[in-house]
N, C-alpha and C positions, 0 to 999 in steps of 0.2 A: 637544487635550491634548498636551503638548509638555513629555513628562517620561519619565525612564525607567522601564524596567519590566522585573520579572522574573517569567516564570510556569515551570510546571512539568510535566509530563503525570500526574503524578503526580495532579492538579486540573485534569483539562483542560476547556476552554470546551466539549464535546461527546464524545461516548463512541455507536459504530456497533458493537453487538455483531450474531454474526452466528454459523451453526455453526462449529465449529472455528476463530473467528476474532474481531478485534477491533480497533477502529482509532479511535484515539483524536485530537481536533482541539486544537488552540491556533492564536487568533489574537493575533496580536502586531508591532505596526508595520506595517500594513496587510499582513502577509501572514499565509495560512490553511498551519498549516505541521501536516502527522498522523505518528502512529507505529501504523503496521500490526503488528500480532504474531499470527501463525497457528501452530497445531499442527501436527503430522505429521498428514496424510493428507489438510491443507486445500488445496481446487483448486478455484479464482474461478469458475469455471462451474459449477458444482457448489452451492459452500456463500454464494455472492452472487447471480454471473449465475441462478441458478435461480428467486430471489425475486423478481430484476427481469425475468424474461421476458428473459433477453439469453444470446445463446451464446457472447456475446464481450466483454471490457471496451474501450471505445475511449473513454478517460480520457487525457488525456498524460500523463506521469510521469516526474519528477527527482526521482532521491532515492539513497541510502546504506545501504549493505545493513549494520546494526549486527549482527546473527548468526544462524547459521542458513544454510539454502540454499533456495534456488526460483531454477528458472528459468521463463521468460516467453518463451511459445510464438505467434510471430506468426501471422495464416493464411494468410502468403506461406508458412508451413514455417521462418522463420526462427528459432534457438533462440537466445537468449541466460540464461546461467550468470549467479547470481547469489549472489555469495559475500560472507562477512563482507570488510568495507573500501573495497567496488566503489563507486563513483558509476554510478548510470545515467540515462540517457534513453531511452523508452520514446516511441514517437510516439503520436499519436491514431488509429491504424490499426486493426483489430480484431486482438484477443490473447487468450490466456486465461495463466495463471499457477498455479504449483503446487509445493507444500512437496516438498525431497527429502531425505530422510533423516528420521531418529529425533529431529531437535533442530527446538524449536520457531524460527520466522525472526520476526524481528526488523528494521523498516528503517523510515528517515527518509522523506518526501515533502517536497519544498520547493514540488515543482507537483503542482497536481490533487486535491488533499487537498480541495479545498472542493465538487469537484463525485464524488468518492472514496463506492462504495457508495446513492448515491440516483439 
């Protein structure tokens, strides 16, 4: 197929709901690209890692923090802040992740979305 295309999230190719949280899939020009939106209080070990038996995400991740706050707790101890605007890379290392403040977060994935949640 060699034609354009427009989709939307709003109609996404897949929908991962999960407590406190949800992450939503489009693929489009061979890439698997999600938008994560968590509540206040949601924390990936917790309200994902719990249902997958995992104490830690080691997912890679690139993506753009659209709003809200989390930071992403490596378990070297490393903390990385993630604010509305930021671009990040996240390596494949074991991490866990978690909403801060009262405002739900909001961010893009350009990597890892496809293996994101299963």
């Amino acid at each position: 197929m060699n034609e354009a295309m427009l989709k939307r999230f709003e109609q996404p190719d897949e929908v991962r709901e999960f407590e406190k949280g949800r992450f939503e899939v489009v693929n489009i020009g061979g890439l698997t690209i999600g938008r994560a939106t968590y509540q206040p209080g949601w924390k990936w070990s917790q309200h994902v890692g719990k249902g997958l038996g995992a104490a830690f995400c080691e997912v890679e991740h690139v993506g753009m923090v659209v709003s809200g706050q989390a930071v992403a707790a490596m378990e070297s101890g490393e903390i990385i802040e993630l604010n509305p605007g930021s671009l990040f890379y996240i390596p494949p290392d074991p991490h866990d992740s978690w909403v801060v403040g009262d405002e739900p977060y909001v961010s893009l994935h350009f990597m890892g979305a496809d293996h994101y949640t299963k």
